[in-house]
DRENVEX-580052 format. One record per residue: residue number from 1; residue in one letter; chain; x, y, z of N, C-alpha, C, O, CB in turn. Coordinates in steps of 0.1 Angstrom, whole numbers, plus 5000, padded with zeros to 4 digits. Glycine has a CB too. Layout:
N
+-----+------+-------+------+------+------+------+------+------+------+------+------+------+------+------+------+------+------+
!  nr ! rest ! kette !  n_u !  n_v !  n_w ! ca_u ! ca_v ! ca_w !  c_u !  c_v !  c_w !  o_u !  o_v !  o_w ! cb_u ! cb_v ! cb_w !
+-----+------+-------+------+------+------+------+------+------+------+------+------+------+------+------+------+------+------+
! NUM !    A !     A !    X !    Y !    Z !    X !    Y !    Z !    X !    Y !    Z !    X !    Y !    Z !    X !    Y !    Z !
...
+-----+------+-------+------+------+------+------+------+------+------+------+------+------+------+------+------+------+------+
END
This chain:
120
+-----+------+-------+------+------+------+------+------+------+------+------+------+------+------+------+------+------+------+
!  nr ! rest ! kette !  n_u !  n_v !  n_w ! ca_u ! ca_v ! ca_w !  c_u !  c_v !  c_w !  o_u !  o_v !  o_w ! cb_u ! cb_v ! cb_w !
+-----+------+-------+------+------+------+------+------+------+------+------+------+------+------+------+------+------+------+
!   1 !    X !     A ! 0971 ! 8113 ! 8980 ! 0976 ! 8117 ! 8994 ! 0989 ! 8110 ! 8996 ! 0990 ! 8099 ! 8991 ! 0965 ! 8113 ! 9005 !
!   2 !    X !     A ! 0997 ! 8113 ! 9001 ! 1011 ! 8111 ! 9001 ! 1014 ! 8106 ! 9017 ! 1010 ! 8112 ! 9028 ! 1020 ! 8127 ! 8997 !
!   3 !    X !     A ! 1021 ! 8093 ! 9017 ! 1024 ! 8090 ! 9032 ! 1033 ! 8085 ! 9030 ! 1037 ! 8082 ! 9019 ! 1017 ! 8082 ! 9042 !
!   4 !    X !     A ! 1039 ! 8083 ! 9047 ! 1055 ! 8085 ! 9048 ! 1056 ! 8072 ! 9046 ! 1046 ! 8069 ! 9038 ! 1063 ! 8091 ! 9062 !
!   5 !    X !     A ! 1063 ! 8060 ! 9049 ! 1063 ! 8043 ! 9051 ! 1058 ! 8039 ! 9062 ! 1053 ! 8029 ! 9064 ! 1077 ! 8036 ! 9052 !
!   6 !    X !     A ! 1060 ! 8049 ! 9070 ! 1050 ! 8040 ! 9086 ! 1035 ! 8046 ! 9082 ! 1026 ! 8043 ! 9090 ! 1055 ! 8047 ! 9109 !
!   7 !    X !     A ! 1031 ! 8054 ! 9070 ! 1020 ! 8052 ! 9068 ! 1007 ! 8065 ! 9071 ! 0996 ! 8068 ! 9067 ! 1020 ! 8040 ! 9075 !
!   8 !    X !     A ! 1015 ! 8070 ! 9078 ! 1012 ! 8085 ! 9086 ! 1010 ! 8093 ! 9077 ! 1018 ! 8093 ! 9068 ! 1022 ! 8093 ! 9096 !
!   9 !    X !     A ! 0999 ! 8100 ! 9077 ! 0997 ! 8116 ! 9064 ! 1013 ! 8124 ! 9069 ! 1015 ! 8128 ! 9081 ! 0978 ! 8132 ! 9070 !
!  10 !    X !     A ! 1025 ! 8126 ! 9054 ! 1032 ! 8138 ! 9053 ! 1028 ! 8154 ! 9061 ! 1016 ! 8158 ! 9061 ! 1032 ! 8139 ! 9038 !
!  11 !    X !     A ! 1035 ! 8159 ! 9065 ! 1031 ! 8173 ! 9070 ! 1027 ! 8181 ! 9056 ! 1019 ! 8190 ! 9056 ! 1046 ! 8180 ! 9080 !
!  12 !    X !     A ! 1034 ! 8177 ! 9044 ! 1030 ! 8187 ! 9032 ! 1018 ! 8182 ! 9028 ! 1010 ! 8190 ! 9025 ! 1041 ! 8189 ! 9019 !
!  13 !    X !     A ! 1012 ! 8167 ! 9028 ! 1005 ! 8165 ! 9023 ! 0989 ! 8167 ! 9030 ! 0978 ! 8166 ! 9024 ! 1009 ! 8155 ! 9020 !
!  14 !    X !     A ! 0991 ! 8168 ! 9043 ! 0979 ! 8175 ! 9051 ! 0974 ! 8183 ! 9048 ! 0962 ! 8185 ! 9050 ! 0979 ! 8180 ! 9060 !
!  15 !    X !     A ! 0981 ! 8190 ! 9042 ! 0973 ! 8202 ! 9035 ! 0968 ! 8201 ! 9019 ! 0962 ! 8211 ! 9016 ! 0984 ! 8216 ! 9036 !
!  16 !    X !     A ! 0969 ! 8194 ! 9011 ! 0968 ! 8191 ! 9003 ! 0951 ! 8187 ! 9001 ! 0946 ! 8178 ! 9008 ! 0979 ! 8182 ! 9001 !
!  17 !    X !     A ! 0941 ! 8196 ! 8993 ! 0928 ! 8191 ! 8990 ! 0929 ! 8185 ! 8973 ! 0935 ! 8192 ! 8966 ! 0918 ! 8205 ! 8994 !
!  18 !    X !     A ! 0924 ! 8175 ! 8967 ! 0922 ! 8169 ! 8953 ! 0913 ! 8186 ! 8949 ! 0903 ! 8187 ! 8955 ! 0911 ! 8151 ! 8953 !
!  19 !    X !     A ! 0915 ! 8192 ! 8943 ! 0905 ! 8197 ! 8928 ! 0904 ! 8212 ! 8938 ! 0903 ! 8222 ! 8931 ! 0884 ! 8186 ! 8920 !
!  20 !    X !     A ! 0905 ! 8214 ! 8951 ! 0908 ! 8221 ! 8958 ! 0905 ! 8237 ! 8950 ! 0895 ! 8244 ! 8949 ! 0920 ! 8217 ! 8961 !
!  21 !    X !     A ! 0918 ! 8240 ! 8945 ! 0920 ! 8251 ! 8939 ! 0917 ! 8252 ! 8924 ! 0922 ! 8261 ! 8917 ! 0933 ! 8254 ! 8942 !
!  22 !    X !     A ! 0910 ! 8244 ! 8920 ! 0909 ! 8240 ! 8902 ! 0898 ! 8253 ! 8903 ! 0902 ! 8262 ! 8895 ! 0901 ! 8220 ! 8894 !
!  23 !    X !     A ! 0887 ! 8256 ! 8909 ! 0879 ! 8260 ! 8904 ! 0884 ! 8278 ! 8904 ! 0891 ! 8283 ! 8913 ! 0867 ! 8255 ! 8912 !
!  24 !    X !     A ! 0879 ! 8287 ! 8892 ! 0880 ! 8300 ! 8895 ! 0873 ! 8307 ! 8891 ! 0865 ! 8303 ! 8883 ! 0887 ! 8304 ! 8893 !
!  25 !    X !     A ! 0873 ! 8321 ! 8896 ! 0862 ! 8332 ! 8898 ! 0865 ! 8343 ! 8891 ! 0876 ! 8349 ! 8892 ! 0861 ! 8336 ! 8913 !
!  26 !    X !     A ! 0858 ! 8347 ! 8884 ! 0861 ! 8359 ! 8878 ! 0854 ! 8372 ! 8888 ! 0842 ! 8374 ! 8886 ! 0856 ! 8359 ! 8861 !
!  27 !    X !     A ! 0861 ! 8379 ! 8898 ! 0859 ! 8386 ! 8904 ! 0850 ! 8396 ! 8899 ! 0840 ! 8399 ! 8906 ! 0868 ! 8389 ! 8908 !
!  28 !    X !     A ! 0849 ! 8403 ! 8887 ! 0843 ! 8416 ! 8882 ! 0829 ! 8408 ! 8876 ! 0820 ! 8415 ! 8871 ! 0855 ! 8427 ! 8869 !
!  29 !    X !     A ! 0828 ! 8392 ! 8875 ! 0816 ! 8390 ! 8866 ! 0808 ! 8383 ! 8875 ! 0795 ! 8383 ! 8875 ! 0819 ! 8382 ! 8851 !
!  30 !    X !     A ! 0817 ! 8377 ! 8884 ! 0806 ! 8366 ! 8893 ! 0794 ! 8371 ! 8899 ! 0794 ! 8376 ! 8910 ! 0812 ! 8361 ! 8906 !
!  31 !    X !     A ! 0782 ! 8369 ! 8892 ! 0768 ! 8375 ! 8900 ! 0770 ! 8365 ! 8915 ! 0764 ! 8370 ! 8925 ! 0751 ! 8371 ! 8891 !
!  32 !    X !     A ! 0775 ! 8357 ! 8916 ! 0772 ! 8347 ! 8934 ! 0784 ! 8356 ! 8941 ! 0784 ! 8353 ! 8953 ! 0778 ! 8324 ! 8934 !
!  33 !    X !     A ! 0791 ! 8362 ! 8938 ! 0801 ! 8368 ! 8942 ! 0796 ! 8380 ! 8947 ! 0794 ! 8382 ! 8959 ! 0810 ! 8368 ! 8934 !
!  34 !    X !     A ! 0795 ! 8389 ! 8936 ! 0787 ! 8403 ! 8938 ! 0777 ! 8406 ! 8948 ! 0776 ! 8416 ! 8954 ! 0780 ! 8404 ! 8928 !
!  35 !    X !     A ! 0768 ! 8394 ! 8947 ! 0760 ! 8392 ! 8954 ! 0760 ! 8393 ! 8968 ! 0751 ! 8399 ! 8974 ! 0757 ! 8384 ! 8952 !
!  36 !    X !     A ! 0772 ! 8387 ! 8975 ! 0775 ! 8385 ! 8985 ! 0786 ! 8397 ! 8991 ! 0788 ! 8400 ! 9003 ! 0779 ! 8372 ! 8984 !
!  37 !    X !     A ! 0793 ! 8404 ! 8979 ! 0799 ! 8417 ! 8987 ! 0786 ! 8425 ! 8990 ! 0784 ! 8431 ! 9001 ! 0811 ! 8427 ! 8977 !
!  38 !    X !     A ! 0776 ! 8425 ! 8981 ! 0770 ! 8438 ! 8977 ! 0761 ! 8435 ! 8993 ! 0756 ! 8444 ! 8999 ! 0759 ! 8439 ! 8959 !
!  39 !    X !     A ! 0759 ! 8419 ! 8999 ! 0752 ! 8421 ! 9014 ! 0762 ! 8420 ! 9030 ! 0758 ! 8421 ! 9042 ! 0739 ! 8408 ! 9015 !
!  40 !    X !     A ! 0774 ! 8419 ! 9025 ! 0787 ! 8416 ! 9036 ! 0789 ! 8430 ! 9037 ! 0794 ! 8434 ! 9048 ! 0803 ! 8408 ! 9031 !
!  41 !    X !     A ! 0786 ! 8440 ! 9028 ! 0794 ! 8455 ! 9028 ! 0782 ! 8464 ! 9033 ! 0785 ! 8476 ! 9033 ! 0801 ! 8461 ! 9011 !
!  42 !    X !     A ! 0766 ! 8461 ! 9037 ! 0760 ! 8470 ! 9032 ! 0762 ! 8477 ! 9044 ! 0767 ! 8472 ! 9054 ! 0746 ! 8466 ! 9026 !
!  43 !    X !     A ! 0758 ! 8490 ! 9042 ! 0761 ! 8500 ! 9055 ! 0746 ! 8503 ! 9061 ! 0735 ! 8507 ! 9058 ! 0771 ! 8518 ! 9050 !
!  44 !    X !     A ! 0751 ! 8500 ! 9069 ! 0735 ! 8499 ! 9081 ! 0735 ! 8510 ! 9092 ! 0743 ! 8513 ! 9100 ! 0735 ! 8482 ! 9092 !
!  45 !    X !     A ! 0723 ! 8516 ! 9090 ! 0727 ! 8528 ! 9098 ! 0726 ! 8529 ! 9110 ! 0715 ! 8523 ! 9111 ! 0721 ! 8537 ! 9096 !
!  46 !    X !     A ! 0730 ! 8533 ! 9122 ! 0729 ! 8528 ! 9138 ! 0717 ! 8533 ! 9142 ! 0716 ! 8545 ! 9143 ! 0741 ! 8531 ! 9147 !
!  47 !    X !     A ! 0708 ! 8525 ! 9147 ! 0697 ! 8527 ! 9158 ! 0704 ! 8538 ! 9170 ! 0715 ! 8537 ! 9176 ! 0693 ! 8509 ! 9165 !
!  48 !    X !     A ! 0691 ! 8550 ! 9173 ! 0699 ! 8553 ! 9186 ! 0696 ! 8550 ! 9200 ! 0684 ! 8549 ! 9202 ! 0701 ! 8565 ! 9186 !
!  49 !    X !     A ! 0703 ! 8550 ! 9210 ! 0703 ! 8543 ! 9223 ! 0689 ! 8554 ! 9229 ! 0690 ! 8565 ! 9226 ! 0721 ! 8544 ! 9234 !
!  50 !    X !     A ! 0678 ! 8550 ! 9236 ! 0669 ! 8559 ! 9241 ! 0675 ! 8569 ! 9245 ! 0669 ! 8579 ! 9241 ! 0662 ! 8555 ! 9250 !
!  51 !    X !     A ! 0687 ! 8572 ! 9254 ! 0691 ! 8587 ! 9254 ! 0690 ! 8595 ! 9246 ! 0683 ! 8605 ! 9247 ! 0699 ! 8589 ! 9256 !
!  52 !    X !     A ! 0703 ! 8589 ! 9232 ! 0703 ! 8598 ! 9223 ! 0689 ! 8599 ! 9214 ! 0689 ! 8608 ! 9206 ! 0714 ! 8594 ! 9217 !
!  53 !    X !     A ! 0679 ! 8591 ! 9216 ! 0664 ! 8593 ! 9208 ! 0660 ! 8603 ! 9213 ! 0658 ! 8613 ! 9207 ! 0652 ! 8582 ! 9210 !
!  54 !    X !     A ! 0657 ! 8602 ! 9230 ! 0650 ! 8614 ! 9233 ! 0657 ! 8627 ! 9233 ! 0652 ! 8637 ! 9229 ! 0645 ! 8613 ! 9246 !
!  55 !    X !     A ! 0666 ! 8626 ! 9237 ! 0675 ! 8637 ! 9234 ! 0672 ! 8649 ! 9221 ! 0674 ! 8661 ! 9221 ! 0688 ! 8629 ! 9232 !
!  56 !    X !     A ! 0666 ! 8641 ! 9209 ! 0660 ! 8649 ! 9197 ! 0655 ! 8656 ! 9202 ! 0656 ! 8667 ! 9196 ! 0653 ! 8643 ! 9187 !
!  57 !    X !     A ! 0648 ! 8657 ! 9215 ! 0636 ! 8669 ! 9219 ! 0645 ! 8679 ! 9231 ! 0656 ! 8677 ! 9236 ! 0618 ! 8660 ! 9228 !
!  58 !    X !     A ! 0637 ! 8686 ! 9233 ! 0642 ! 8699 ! 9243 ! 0646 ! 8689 ! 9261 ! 0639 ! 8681 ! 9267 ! 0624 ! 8715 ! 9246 !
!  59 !    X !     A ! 0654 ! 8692 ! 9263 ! 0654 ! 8689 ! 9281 ! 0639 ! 8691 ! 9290 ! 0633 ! 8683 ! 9297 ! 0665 ! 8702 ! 9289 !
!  60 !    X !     A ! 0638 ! 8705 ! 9286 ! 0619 ! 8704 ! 9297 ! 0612 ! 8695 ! 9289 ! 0605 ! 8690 ! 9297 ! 0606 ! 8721 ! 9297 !
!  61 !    X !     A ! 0611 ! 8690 ! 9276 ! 0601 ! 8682 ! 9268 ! 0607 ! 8669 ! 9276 ! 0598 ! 8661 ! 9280 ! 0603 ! 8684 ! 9250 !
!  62 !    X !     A ! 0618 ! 8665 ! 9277 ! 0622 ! 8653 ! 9280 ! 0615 ! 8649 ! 9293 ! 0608 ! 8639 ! 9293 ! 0637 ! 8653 ! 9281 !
!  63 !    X !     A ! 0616 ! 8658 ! 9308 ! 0613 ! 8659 ! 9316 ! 0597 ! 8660 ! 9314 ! 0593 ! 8650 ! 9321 ! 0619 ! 8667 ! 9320 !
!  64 !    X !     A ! 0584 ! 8668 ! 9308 ! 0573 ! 8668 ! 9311 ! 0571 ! 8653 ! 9298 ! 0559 ! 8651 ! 9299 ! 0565 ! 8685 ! 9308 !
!  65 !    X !     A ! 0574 ! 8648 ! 9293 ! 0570 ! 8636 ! 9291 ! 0570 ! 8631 ! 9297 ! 0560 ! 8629 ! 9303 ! 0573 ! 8631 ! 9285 !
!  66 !    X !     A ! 0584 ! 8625 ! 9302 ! 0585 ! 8616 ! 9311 ! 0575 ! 8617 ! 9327 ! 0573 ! 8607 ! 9334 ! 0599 ! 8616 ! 9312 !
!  67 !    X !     A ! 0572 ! 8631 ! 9330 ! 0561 ! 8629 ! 9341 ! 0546 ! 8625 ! 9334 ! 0537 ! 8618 ! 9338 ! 0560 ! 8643 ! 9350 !
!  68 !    X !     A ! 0546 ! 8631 ! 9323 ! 0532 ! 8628 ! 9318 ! 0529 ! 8612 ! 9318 ! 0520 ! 8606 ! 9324 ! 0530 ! 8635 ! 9302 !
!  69 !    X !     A ! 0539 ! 8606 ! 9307 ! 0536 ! 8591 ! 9307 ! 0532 ! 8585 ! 9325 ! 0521 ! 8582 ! 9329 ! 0551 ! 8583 ! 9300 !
!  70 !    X !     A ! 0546 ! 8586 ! 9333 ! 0541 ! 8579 ! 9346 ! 0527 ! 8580 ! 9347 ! 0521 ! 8569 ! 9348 ! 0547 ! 8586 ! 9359 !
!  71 !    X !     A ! 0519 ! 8593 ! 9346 ! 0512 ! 8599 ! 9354 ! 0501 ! 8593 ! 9349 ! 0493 ! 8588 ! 9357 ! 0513 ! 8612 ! 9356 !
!  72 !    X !     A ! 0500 ! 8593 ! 9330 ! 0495 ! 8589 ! 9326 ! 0485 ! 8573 ! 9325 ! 0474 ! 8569 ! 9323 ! 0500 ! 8593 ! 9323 !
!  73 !    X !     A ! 0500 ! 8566 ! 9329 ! 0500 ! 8550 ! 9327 ! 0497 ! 8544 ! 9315 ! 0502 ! 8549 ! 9305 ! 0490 ! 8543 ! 9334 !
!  74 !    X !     A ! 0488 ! 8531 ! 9315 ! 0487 ! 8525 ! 9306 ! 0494 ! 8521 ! 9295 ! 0505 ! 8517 ! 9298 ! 0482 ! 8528 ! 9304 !
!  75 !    X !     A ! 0491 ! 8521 ! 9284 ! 0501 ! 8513 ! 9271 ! 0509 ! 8520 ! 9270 ! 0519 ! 8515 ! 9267 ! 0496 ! 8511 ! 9256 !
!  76 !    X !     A ! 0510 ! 8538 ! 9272 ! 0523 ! 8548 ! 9265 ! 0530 ! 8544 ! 9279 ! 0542 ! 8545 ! 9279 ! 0519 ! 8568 ! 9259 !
!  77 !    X !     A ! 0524 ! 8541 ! 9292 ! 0535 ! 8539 ! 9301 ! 0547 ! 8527 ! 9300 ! 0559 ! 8528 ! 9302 ! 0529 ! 8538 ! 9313 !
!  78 !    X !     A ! 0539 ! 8515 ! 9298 ! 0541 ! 8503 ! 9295 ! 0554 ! 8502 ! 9281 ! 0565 ! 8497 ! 9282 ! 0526 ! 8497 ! 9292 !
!  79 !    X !     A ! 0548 ! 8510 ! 9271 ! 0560 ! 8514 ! 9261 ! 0569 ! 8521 ! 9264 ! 0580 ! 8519 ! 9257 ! 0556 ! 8520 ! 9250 !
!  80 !    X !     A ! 0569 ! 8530 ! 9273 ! 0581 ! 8538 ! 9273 ! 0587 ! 8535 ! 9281 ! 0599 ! 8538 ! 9279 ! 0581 ! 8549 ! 9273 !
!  81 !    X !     A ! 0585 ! 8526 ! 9295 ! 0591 ! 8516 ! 9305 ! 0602 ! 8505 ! 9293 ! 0613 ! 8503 ! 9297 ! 0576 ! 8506 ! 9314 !
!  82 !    X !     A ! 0598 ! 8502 ! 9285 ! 0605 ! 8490 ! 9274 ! 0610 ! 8499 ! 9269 ! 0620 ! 8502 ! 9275 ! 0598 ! 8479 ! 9264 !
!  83 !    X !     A ! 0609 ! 8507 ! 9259 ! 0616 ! 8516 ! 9255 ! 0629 ! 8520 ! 9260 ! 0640 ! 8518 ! 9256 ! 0610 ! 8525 ! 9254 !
!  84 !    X !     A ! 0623 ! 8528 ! 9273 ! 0641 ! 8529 ! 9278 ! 0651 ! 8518 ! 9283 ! 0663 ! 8519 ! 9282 ! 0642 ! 8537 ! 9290 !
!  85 !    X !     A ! 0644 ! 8504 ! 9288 ! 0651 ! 8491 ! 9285 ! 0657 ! 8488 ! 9275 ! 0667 ! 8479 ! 9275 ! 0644 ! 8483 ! 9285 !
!  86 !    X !     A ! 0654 ! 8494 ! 9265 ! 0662 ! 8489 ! 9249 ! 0676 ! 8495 ! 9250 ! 0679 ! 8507 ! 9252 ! 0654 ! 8496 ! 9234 !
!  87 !    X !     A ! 0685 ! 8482 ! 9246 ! 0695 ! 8492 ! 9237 ! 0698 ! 8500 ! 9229 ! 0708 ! 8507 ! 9230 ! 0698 ! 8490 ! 9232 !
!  88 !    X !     A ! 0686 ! 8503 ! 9219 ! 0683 ! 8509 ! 9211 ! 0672 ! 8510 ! 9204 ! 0666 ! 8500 ! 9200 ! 0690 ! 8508 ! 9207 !
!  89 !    X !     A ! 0665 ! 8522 ! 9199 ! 0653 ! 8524 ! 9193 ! 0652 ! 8523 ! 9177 ! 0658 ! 8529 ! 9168 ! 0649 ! 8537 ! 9197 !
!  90 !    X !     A ! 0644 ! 8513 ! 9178 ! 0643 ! 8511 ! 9159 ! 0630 ! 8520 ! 9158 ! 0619 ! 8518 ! 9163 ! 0640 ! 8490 ! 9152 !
!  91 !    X !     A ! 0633 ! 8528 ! 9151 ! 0621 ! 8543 ! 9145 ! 0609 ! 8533 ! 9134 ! 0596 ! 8535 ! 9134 ! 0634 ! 8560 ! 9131 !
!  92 !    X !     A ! 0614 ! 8523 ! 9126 ! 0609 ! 8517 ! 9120 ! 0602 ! 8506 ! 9128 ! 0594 ! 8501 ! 9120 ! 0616 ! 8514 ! 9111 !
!  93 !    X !     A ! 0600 ! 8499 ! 9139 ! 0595 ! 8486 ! 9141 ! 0580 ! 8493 ! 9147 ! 0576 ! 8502 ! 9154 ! 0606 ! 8475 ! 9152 !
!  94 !    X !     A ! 0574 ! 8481 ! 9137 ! 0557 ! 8490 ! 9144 ! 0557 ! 8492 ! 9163 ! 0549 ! 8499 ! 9168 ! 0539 ! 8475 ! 9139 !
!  95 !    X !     A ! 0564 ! 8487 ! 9169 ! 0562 ! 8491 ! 9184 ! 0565 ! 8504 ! 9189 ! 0560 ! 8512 ! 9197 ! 0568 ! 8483 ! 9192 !
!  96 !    X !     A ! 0573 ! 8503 ! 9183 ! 0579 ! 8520 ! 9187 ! 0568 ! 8530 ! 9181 ! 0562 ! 8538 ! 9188 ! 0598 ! 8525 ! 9179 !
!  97 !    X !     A ! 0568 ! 8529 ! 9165 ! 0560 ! 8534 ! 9162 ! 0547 ! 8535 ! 9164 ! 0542 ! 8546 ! 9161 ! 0562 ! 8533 ! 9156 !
!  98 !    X !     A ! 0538 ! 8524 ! 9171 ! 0526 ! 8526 ! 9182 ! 0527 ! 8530 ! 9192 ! 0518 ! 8536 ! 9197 ! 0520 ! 8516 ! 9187 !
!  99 !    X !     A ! 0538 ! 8529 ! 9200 ! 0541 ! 8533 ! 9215 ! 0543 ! 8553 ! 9212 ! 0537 ! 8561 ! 9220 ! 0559 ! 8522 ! 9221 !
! 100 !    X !     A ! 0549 ! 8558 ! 9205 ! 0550 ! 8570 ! 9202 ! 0539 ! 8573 ! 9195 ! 0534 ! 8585 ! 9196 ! 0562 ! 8573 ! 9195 !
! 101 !    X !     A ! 0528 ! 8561 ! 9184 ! 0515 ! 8569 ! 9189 ! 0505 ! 8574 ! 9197 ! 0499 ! 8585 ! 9196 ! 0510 ! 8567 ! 9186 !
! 102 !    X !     A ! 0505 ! 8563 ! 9209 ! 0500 ! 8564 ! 9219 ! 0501 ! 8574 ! 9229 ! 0491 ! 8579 ! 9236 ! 0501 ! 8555 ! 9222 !
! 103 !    X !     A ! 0517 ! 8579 ! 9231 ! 0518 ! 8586 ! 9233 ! 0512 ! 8602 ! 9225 ! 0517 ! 8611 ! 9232 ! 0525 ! 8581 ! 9235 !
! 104 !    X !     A ! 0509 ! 8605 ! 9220 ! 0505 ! 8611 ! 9207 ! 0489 ! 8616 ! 9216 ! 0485 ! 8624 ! 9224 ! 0504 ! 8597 ! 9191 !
! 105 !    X !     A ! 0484 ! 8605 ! 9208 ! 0468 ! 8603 ! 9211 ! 0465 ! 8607 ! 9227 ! 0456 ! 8615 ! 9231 ! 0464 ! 8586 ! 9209 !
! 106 !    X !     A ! 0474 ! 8600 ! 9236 ! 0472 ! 8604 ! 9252 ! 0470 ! 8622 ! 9253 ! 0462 ! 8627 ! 9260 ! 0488 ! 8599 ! 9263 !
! 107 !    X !     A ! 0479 ! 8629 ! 9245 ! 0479 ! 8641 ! 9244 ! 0495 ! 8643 ! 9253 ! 0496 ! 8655 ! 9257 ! 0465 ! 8647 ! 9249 !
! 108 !    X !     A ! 0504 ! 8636 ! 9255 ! 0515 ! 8639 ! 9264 ! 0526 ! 8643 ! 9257 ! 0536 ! 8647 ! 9262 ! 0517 ! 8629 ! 9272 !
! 109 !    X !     A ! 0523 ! 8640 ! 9237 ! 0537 ! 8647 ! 9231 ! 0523 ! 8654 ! 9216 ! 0512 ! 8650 ! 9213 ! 0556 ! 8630 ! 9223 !
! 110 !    X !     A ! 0532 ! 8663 ! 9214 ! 0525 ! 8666 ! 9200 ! 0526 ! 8658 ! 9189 ! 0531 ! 8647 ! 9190 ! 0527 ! 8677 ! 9194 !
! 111 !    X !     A ! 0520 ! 8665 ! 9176 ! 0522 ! 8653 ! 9165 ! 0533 ! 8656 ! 9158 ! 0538 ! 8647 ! 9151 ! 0510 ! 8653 ! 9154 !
! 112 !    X !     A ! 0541 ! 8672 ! 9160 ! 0550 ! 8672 ! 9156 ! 0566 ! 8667 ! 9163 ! 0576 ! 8664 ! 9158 ! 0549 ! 8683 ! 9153 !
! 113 !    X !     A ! 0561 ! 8667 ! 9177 ! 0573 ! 8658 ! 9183 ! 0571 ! 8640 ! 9184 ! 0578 ! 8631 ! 9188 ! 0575 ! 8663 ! 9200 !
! 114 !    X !     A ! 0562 ! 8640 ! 9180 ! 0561 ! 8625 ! 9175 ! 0564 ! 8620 ! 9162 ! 0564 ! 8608 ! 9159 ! 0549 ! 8620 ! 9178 !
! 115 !    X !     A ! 0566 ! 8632 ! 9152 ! 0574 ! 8633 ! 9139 ! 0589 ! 8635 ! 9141 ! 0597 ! 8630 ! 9133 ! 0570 ! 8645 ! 9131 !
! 116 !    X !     A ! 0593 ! 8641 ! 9151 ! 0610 ! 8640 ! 9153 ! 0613 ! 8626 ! 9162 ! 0623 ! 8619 ! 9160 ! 0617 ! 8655 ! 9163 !
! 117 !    X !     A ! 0608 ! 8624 ! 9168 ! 0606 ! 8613 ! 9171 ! 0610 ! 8598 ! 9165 ! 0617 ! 8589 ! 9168 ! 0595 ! 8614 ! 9173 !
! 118 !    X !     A ! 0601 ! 8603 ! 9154 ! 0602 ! 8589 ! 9144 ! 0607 ! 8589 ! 9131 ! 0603 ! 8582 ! 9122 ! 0589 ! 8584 ! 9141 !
! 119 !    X !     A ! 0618 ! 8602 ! 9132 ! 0622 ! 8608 ! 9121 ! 0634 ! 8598 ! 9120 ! 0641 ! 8597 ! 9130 ! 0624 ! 8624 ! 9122 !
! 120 !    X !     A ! 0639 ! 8589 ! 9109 ! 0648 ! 8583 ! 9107 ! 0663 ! 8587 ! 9103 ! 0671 ! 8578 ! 9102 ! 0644 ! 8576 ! 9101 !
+-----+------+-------+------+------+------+------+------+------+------+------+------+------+------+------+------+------+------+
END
């Protein structure tokens, strides 16, 4: 480390790390490297906002659900109250995927709109 006579770290030498830059990487071979583009880059596909979820179905479907659940209550009400709280609907997380069974089972969507539904 380099100082001036009164003793103070140099402005060039601040920057200065020992062994710093010694080490190198072979870009095309590094598995620790690779590794780390191959999870910095991965393309993640966007969850959609409950609008655009329900939206998959017809406008009157949107509408007689949504009275059916109220009317209904219970767990498919309770789920679909959080549901539309969400930012966004993960089709994969078992809740959604129980909550759109339940709905299901209640009889307030079919099994095939509870397949577009949960269609990823």
């Amino acid at each position: 480390m380099h100082r001036s006579d009164a003793g103070a770290i140099t402005f060039a030498a601040q920057y200065e790390q020992a062994d710093y830059a010694q080490e190198q990487l072979d870009d095309a071979t590094s598995a620790e490297l690779q590794a780390f583009l191959t999870a910095a880059f991965k393309v993640v596909t966007p969850k959609p906002s409950p609008r655009e979820w329900l939206e998959r179905l017809s406008a009157d479907r949107q509408e007689a659900i949504t009275d059916a659940v109220f009317a209904a209550g219970g767990a498919a009400r309770l789920w679909y109250v959080k549901a539309l709280g969400s930012p966004q609907i993960d089709v994969t997380a078992p809740e959604t995927q129980g909550g759109v069974n339940a709905m299901a089972a209640a009889g307030i969507i079919t099994q095939d709109e509870a397949n577009t539904l949960l269609a990823q």
